[in-house]
Backbone as a printed PyTorch tensor [residue, N CA C, xyz], in Angstrom:
tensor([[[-26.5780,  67.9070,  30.9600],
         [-26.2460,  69.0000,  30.0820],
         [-26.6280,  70.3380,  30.7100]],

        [[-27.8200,  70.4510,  31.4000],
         [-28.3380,  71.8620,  31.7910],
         [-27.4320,  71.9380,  32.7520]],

        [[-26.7390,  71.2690,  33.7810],
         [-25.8610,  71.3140,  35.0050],
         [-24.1700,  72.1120,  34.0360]],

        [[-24.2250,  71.1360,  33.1760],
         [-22.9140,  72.2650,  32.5610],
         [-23.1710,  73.5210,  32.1320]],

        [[-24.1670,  73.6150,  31.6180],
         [-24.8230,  74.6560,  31.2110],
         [-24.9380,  75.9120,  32.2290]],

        [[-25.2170,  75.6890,  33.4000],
         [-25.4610,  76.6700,  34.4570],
         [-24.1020,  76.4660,  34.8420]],

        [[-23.2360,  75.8140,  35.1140],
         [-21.6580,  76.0170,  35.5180],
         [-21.0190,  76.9670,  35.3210]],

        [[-21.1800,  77.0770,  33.3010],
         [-20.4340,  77.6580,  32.6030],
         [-20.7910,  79.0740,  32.7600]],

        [[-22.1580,  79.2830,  33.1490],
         [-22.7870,  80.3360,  33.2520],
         [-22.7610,  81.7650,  34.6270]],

        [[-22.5170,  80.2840,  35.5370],
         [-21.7190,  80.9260,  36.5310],
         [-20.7170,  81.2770,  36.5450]],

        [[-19.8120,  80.5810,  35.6400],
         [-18.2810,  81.1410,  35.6910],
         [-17.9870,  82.2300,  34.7690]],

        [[-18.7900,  82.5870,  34.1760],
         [-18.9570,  83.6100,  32.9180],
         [-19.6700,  84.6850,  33.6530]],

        [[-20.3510,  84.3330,  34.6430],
         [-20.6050,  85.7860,  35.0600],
         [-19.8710,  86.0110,  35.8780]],

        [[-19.1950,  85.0530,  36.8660],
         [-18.1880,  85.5990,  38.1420],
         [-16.8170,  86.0390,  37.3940]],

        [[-16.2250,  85.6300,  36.2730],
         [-14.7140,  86.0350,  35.9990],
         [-14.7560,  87.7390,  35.2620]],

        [[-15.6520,  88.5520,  35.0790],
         [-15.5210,  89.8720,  34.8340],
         [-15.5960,  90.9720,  36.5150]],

        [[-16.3650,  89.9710,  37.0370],
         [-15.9330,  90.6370,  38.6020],
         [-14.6050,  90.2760,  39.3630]],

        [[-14.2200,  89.0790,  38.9480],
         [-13.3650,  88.5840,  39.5090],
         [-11.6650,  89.5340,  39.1340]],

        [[-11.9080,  89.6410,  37.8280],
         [-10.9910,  90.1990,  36.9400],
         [-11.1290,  92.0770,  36.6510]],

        [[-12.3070,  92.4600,  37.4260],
         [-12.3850,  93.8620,  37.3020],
         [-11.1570,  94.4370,  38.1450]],

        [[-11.2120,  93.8400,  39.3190],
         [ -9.6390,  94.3960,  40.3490],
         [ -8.5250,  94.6320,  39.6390]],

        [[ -8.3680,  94.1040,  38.4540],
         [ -6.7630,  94.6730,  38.5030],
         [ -7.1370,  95.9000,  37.3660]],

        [[ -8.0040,  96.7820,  36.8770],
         [ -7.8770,  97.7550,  36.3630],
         [ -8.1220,  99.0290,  37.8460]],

        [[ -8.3410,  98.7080,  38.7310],
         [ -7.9400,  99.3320,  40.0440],
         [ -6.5940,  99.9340,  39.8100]],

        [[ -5.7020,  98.9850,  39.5660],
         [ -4.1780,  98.8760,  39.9130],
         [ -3.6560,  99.9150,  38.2750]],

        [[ -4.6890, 100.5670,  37.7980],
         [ -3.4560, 100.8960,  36.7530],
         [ -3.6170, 102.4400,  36.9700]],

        [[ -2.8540, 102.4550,  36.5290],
         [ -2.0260, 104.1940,  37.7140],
         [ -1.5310, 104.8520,  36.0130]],

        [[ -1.7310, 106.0370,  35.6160],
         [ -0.6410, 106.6680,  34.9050],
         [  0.6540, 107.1540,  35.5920]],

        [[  1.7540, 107.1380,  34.7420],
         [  3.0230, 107.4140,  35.7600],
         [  3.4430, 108.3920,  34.8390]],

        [[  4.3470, 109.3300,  35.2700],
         [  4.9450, 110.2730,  34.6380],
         [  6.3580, 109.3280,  33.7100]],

        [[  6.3690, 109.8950,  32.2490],
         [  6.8340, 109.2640,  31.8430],
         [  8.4650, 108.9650,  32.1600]],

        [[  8.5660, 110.3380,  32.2550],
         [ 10.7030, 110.5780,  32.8000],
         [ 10.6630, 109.7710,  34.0730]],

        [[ 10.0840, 109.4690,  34.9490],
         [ 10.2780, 108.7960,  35.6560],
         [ 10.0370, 107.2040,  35.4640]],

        [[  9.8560, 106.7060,  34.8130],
         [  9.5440, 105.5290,  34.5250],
         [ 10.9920, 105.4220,  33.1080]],

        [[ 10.9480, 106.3260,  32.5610],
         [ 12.1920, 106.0290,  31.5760],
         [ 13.7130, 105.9900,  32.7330]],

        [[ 13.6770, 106.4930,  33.4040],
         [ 14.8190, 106.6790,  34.4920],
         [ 15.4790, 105.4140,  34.7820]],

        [[ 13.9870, 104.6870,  34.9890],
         [ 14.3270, 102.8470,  35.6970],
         [ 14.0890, 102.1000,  34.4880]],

        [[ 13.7930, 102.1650,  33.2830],
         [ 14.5150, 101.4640,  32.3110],
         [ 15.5580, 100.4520,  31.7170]],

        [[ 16.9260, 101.8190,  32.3600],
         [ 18.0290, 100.5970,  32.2390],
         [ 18.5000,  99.9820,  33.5780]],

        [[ 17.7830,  99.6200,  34.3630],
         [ 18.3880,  98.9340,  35.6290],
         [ 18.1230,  97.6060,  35.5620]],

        [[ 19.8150,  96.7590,  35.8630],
         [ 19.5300,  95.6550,  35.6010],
         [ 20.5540,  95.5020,  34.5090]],

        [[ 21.2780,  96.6840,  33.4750],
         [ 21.6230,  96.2170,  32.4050],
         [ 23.1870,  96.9330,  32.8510]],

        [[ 23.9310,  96.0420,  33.1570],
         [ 25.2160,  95.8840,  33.3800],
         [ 24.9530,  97.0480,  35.1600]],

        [[ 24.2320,  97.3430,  35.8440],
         [ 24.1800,  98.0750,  36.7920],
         [ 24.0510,  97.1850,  38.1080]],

        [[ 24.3730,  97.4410,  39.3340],
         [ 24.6750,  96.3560,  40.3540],
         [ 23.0740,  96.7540,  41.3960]],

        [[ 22.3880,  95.8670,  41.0050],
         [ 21.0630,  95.8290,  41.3040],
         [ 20.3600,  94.6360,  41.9620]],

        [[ 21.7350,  93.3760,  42.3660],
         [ 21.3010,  92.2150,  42.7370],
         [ 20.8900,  92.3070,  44.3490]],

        [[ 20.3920,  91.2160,  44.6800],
         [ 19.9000,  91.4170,  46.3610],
         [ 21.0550,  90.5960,  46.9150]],

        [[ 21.6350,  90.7680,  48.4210],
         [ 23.0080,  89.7330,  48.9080],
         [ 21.9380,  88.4750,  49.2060]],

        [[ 23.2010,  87.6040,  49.4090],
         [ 22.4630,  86.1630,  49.4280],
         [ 21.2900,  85.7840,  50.5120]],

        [[ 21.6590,  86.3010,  51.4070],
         [ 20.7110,  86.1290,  52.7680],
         [ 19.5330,  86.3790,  51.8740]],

        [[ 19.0770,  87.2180,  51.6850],
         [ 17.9680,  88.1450,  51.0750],
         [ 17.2760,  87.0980,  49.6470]],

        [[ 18.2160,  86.7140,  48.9630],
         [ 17.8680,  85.9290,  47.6030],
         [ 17.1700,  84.3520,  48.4510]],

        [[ 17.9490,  84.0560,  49.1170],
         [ 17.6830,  82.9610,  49.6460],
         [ 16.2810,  82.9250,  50.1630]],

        [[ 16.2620,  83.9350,  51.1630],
         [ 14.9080,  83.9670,  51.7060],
         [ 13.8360,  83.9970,  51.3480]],

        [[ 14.0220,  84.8030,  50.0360],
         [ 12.6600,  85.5480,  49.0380],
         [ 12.1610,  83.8220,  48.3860]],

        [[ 13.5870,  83.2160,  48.0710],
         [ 12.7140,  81.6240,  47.2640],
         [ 12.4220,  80.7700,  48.1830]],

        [[ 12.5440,  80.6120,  49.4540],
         [ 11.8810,  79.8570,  50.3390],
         [ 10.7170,  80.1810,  50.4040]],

        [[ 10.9230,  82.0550,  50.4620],
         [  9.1910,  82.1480,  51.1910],
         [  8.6180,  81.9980,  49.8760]],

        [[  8.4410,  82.4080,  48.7380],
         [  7.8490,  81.7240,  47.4940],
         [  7.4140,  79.9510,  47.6990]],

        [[  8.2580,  79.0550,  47.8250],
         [  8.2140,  77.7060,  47.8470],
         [  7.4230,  77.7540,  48.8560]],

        [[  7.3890,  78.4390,  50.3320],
         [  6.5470,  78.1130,  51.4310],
         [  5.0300,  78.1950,  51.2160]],

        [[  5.1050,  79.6530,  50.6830],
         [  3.9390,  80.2830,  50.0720],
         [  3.0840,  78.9640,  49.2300]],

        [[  3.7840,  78.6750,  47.8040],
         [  2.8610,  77.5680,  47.2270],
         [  2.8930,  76.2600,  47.7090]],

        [[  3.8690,  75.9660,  48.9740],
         [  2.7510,  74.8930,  49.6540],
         [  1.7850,  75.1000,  51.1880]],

        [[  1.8280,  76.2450,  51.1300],
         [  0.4390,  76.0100,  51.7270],
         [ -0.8240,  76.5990,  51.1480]],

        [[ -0.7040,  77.0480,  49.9110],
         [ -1.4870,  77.1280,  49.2470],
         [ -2.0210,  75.9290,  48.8040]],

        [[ -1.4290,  74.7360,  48.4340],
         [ -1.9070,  73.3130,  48.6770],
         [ -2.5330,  72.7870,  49.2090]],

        [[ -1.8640,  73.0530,  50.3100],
         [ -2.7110,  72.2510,  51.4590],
         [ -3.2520,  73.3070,  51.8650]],

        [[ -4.0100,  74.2240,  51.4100],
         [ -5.7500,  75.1020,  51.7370],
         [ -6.4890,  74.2950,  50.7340]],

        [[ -5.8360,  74.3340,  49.1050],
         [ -6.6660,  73.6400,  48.1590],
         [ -6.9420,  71.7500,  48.9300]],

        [[ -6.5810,  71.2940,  49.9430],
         [ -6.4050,  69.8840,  50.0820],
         [ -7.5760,  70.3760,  51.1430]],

        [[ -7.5660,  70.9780,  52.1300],
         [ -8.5420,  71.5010,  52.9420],
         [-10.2250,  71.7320,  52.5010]],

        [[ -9.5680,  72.1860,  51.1980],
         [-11.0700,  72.5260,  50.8680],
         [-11.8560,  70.8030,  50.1500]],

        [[-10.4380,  70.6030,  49.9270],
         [-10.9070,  69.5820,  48.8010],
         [-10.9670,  68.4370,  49.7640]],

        [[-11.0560,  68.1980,  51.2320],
         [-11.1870,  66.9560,  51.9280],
         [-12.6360,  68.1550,  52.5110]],

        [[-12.8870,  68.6650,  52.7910],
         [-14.0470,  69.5190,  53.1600],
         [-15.7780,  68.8820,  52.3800]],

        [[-14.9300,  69.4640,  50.7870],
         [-16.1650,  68.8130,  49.8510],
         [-16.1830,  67.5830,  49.6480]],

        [[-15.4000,  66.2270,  49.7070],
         [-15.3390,  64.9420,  50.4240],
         [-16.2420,  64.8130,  50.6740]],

        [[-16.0100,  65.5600,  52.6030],
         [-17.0160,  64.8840,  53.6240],
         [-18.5890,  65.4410,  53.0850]],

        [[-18.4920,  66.7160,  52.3920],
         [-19.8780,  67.3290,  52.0430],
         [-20.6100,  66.2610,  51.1490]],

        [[-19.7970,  65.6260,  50.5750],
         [-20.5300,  64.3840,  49.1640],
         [-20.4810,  63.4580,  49.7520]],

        [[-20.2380,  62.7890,  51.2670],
         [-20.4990,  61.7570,  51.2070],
         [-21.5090,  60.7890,  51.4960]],

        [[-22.2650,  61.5350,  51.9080],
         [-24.2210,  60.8200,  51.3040],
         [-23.8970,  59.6990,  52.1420]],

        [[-23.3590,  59.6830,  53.5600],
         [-23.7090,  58.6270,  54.6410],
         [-22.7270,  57.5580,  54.2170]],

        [[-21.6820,  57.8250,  53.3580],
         [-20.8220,  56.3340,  53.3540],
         [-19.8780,  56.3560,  53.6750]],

        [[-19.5540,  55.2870,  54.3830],
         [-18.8300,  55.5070,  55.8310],
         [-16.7580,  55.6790,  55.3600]],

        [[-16.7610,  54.9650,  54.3200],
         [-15.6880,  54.5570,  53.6650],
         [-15.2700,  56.2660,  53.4450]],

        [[-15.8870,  56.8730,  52.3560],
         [-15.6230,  58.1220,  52.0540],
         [-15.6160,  59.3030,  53.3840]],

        [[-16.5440,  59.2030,  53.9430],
         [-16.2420,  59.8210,  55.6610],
         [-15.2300,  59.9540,  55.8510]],

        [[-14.3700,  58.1610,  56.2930],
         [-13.0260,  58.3240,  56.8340],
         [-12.3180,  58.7280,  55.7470]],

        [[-12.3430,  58.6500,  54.6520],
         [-11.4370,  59.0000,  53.5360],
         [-11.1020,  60.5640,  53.7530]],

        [[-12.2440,  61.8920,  54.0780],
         [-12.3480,  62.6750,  53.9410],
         [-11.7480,  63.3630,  55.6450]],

        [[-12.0280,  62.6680,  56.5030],
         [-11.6800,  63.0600,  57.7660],
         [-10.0610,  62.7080,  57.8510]],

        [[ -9.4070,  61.6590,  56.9860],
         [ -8.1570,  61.1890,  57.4880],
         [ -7.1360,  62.0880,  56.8420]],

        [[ -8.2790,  62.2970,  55.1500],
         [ -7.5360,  64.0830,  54.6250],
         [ -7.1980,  64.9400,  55.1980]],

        [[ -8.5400,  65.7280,  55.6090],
         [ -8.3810,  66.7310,  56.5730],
         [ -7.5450,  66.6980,  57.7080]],

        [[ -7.2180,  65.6180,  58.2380],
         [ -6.1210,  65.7960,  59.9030],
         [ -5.2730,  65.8780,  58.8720]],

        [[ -4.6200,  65.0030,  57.5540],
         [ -3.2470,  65.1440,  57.2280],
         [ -2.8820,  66.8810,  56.6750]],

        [[ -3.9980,  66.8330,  56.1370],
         [ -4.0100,  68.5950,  55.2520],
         [ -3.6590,  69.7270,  56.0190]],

        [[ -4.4480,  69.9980,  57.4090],
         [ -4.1210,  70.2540,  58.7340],
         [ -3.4190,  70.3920,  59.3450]],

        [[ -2.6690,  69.2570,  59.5100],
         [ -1.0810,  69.0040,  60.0320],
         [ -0.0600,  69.7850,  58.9970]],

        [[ -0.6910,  69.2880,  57.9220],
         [  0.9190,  69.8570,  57.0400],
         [  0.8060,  71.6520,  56.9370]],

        [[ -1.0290,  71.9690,  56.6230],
         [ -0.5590,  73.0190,  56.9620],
         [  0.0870,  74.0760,  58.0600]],

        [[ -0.1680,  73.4530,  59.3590],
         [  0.4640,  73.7990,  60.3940],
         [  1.9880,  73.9400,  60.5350]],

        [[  2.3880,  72.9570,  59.9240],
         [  4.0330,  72.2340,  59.7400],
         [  4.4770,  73.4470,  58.3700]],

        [[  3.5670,  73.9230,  57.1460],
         [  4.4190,  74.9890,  56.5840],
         [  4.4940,  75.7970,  57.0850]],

        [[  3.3930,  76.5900,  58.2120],
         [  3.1630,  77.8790,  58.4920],
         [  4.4290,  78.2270,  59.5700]],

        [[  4.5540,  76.6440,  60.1840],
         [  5.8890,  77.4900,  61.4130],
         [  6.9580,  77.4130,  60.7990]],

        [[  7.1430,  76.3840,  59.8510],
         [  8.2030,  76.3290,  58.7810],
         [  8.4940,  78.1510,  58.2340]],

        [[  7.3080,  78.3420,  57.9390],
         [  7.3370,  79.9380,  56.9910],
         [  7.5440,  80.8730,  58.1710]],

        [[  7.5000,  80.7320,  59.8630],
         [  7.6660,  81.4960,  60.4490],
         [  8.9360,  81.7560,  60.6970]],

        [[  9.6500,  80.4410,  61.0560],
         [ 10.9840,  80.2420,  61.4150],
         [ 12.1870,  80.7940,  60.1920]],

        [[ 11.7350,  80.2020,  59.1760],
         [ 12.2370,  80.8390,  58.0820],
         [ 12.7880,  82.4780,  57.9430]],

        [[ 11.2490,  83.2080,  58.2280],
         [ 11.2260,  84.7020,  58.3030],
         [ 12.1270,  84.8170,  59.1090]],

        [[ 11.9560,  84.3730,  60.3500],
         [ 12.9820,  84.9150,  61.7400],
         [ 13.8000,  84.8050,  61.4130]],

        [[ 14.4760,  83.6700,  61.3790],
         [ 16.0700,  83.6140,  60.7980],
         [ 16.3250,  84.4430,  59.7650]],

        [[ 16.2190,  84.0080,  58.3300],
         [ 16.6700,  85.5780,  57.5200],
         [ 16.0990,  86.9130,  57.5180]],

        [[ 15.2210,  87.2460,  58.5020],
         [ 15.4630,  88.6170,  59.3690],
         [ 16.4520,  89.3070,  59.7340]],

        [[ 16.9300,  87.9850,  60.8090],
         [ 17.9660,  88.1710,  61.3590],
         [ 18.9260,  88.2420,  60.5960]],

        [[ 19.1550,  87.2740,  60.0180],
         [ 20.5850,  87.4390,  58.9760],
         [ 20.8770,  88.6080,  58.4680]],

        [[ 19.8800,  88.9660,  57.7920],
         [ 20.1130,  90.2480,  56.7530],
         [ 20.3690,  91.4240,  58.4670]],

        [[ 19.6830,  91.4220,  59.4500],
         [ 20.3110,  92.6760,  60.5800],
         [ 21.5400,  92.2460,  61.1760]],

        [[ 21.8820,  90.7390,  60.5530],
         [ 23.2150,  91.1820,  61.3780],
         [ 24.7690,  91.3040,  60.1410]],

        [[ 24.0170,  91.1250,  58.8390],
         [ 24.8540,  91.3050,  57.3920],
         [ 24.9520,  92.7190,  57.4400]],

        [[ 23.8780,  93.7440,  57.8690],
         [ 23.7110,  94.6790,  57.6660],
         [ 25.1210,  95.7440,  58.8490]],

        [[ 24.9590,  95.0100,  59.8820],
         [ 25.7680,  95.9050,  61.1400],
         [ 27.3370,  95.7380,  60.6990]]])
C-alpha cells in the first residue's frame, strides 16, 4: 500500500511540471487576424496535392511506430533491470532488445527513404 502510495505521489507531483509547458505556448493574437482564417476550409481550395497528403500520413504512421519500439526499448531495458539473476528472463529481455533495435532501425530508414522520395516528388510536381 505505502509503494502505491508514493507512486501516486510522484505522479501528482511530476504532472503540474510536466503540464506547465503548454501555457508557454499561449500567445494573444490580434483578433482581425485570426477572424480572417476562420472561414478557410469552407467551400475554399485549401487541400494539399497528393504527393504531399500521402507523405504527411506515412510520416505520422512512421512516427507512431517508432515510438513503439522506443516504448519496447525501454520496456526490454526494465526486463533485464528486474531480472534478479534469472537466466530465462535475461534472454527474454536481451532477445527483446535485438528485436526492438532492429525494428527500430528498419522504421528510421523506412522514415528516411520515405522523406527523400516525397521530397522529391513534391520538387519535381512543383517544376
Amino acid at each position: 500500500m505505502k509503494k502505491t502510495i508514493a507512486k501516486f505521489g510522484a505522479w501528482a507531483a511530476t504532472l503540474p511540471i510536466l503540464l506547465s509547458g503548454s501555457t508557454a505556448f499561449a500567445v494573444e493574437l490580434d483578433p482581425a487576424v485570426n477572424l480572417k482564417s476562420v472561414g478557410k476550409g469552407l467551400g475554399q481550395e485549401t487541400a494539399a496535392p497528393l504527393p504531399e497528403m500521402l507523405g504527411n500520413i506515412i510520416e505520422v504512421f512512421l512516427s507512431v511506430l517508432g515510438i513503439i519500439f522506443v516504448v519496447l526499448v525501454v520496456y526490454a531495458g526494465y526486463l533485464y533491470l528486474t531480472a534478479a539473476g534469472d537466466d530465462e528472463k535475461v534472454k527474454k529481455a536481451k532477445k527483446l532488445l535485438g528485436q526492438a533495435v532492429i525494428g527500430l532501425i528498419i522504421i528510421m530508414s523506412a522514415y528516411a527513404i520515405a522523406s527523400f522520395v516525397f521530397e522529391s516528388l513534391s520538387e519535381v510536381t512543383k517544376a
